[in-house]
C-alpha positions as CSV (number, residue, x, y, z in Angstrom):
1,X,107.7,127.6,107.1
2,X,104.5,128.4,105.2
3,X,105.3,126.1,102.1
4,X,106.5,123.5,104.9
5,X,103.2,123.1,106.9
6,X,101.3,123.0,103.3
7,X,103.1,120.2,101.9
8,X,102.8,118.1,105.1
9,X,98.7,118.9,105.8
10,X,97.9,118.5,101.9
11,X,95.6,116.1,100.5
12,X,95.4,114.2,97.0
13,X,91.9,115.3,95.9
14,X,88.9,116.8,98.2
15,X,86.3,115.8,94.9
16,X,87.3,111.9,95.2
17,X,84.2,109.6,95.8
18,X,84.4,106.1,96.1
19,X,82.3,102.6,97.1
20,X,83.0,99.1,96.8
21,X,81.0,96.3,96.6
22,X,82.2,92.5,97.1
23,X,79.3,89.2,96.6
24,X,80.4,85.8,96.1
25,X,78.3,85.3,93.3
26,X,76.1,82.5,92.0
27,X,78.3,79.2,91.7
28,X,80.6,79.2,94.4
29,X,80.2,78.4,98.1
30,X,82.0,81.2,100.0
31,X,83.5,84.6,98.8
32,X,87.3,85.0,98.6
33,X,87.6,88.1,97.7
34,X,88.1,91.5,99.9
35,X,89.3,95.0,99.6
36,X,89.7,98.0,101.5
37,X,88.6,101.6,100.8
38,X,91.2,104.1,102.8
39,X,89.5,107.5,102.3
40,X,91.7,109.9,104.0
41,X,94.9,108.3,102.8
42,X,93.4,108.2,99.0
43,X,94.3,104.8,98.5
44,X,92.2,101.3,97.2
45,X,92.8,97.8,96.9
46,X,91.2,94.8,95.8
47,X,92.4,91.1,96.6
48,X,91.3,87.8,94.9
49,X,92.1,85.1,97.2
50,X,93.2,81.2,96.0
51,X,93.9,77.9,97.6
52,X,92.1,75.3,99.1
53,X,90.1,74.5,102.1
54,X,89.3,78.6,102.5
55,X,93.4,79.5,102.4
56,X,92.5,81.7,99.6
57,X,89.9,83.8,101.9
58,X,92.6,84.0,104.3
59,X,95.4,85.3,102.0
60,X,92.9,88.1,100.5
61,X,92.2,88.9,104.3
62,X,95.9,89.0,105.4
63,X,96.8,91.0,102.4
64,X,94.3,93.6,102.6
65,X,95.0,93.9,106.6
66,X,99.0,93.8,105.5
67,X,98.3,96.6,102.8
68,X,96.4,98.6,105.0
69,X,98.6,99.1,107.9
70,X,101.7,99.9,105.7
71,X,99.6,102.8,104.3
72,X,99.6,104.4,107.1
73,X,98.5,108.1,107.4
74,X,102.1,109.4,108.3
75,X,103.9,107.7,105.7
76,X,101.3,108.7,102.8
77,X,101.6,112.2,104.1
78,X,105.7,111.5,103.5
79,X,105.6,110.6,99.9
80,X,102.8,113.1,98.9
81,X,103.6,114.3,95.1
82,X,106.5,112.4,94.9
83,X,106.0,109.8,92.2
84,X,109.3,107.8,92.2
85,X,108.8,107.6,96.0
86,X,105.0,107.2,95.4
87,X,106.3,104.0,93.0
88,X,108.9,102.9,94.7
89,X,106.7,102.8,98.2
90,X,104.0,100.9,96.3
91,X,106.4,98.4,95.7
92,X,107.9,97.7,98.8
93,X,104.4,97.5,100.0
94,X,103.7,94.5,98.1
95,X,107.1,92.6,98.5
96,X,106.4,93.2,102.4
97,X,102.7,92.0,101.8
98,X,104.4,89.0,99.9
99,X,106.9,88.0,103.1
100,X,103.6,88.2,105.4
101,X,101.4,86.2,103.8
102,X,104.3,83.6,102.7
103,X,105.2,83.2,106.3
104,X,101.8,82.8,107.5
105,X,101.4,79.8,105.2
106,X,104.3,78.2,106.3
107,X,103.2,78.7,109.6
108,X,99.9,76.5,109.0
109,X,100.4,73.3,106.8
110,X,97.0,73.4,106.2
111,X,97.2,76.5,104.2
112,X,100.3,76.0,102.0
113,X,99.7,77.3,98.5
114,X,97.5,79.9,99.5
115,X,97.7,83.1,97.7
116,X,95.9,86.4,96.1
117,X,96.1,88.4,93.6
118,X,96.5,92.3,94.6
119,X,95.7,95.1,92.9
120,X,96.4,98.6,94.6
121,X,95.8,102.3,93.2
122,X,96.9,105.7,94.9
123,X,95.2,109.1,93.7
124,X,98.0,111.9,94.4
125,X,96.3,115.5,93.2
126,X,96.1,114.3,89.3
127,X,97.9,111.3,89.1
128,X,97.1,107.9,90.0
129,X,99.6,105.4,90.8
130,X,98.6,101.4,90.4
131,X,100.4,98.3,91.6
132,X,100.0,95.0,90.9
133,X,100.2,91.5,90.7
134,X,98.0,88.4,88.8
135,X,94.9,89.5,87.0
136,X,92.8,91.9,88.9
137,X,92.4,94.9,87.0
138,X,92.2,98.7,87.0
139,X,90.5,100.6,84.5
140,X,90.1,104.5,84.1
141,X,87.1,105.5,82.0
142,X,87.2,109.2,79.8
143,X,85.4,110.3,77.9
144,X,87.3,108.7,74.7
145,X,86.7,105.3,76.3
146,X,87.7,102.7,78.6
147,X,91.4,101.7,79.5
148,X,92.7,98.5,81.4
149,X,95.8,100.4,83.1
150,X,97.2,96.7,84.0
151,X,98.5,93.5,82.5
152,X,96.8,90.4,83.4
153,X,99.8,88.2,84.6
154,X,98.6,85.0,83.9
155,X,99.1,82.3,81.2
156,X,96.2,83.1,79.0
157,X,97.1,86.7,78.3
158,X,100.8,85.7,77.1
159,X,99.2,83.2,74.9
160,X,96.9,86.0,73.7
161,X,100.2,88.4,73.8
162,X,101.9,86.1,71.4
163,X,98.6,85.7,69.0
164,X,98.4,89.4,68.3
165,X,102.1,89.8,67.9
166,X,101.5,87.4,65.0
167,X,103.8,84.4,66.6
168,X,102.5,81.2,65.3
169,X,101.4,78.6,68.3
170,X,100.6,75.3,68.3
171,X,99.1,74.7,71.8
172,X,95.6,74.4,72.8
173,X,94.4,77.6,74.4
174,X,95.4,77.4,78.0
175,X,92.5,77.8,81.0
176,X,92.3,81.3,82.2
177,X,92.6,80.8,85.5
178,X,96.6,80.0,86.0
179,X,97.9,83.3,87.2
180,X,102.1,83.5,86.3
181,X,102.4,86.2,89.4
182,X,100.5,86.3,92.5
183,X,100.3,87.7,97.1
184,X,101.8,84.1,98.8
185,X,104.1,83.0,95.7
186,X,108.0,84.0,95.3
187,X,108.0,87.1,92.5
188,X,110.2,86.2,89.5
189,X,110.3,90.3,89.1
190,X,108.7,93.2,91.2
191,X,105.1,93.7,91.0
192,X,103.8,95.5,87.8
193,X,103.8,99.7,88.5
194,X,101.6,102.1,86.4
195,X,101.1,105.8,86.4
196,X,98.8,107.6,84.4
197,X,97.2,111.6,84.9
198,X,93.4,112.0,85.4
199,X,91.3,114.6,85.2
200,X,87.8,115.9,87.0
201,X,85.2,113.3,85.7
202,X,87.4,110.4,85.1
203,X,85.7,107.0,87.1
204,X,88.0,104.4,88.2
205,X,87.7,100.4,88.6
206,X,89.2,98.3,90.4
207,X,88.0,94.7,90.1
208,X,88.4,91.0,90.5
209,X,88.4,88.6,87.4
210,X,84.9,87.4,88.5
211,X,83.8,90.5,87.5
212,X,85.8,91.5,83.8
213,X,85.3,87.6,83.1
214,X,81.6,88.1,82.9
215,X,81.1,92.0,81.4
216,X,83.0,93.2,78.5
217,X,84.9,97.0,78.5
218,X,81.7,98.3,76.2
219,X,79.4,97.0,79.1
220,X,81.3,98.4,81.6
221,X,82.4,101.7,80.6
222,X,78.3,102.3,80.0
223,X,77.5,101.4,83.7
224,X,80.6,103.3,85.0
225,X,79.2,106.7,83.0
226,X,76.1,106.3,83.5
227,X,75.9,105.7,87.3
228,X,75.1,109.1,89.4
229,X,77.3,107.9,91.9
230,X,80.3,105.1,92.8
231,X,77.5,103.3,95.2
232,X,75.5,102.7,92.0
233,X,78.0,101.9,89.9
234,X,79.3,99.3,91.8
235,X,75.9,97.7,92.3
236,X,75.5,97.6,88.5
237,X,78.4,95.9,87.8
238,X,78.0,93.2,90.1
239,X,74.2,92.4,89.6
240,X,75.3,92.4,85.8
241,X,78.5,89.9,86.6
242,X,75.7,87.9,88.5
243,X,73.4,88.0,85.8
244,X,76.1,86.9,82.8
245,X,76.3,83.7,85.4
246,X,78.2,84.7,88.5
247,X,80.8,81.6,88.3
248,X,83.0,83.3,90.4
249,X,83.4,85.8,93.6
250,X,82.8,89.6,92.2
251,X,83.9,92.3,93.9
252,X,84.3,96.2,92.2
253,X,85.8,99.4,94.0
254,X,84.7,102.6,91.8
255,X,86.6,105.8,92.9
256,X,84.4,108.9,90.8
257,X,87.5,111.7,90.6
């Protein structure tokens, strides 16, 4: 009964700190990003949204609010250190995010096309779970340096996939905007799952493409190591995104483990 009652009141990590920080930096109108920071529950999410006349503000918004209630307390607390049900729930989350925000835009003509891209990560004790889909990114920085935990799904990095596997291509370079998977769209496979084990002192990103567009990894595994807290972090990284030219929303959620 003992073992019973500590697996159902455990929780992921008690040394987790975490901020986020959205700003619709210096070129465009209105900001369509959002996220959500769910402290108890251990789990973060950024959305980038897309589509005309503000749809894209809306999708973020619908996704993050979508996201949010599926991660409910109680069914966190049910998949707890389980990490095929950790994945597997992750996954279902953002098929049923998906159905929501596709059936909200057929709802309202004038928001058909809209969509996001969704990036999601789950700290369970020393693993962290990530889900995915389109080209906002994770990154975990150690001490040996900074990795990108996802795959940008969008038609720039499989041209760049195909460069460095040495496959010869005779197209221009393609705009880096065009995501191939994306919140609002049909998937032509599930979203993109990772899993990865961190340690005490390892800082986590999660950002938008107006932010990794703007600041390479050197630039910002500096700021991530040498903030003294996720609040500053954060700040950093935008004002930096800002200052490289801010031509697109910026938003960054740094979880300190």
């Amino acid at each position: 009964m003992i073992s019973i009652l500590k697996k159902m009141f455990q929780t992921a990590r008690q040394d987790v700190s975490s901020s986020g920080k959205t700003d619709p930096g210096r070129v465009r109108s209105h900001n369509e990003d959002n996220y959500c920071i769910m402290t108890e529950e251990f789990v973060f999410v950024v959305a980038d949204g897309m589509g005309g006349h503000n749809a894209g503000e809306v999708a973020s918004q619908i996704a993050i609010e979508t996201l949010q209630k599926y991660c409910s307390r109680n069914a966190i607390r049910k998949i707890r250190g389980k990490k095929e049900e950790i994945k597997h729930f992750l996954i279902k989350g953002f098929h049923h995010t998906n159905e929501v925000v596709m059936e909200m835009a057929q709802e309202n003509t004038s928001r058909n096309g809209m969509g996001c891209t969704l990036v999601s990560c789950m700290i369970d004790n020393d693993s962290l779970h990530t889900c995915h889909v389109g080209d906002a990114r994770c990154y975990i920085s150690r001490m040996e340096g900074l990795e990108q935990v996802t795959t940008d799904h969008s038609v720039i990095a499989a041209y760049e996939k195909k460069i460095s596997a040495g496959n010869k291509i005779e197209q221009k370079k393609p705009p880096r905007q065009v995501i191939t998977r994306a919140i609002g769209f049909p998937f032509p496979e599930d979203p993109e799952y990772h899993y990865r084990t961190i340690n005490p002192g390892n800082r986590i990103l999660l950002c938008s493409d107006g932010l990794w567009s703007m600041i390479d990894k050197q630039q910002i595994q500096k700021i991530l190591n040498s903030a003294e807290t996720p609040t500053q972090a954060g700040e950093t990284l935008v004002r930096e995104a800002n200052k490289a030219g801010g031509t697109d929303n910026i938003t960054a959620v740094v979880i300190f483990c």
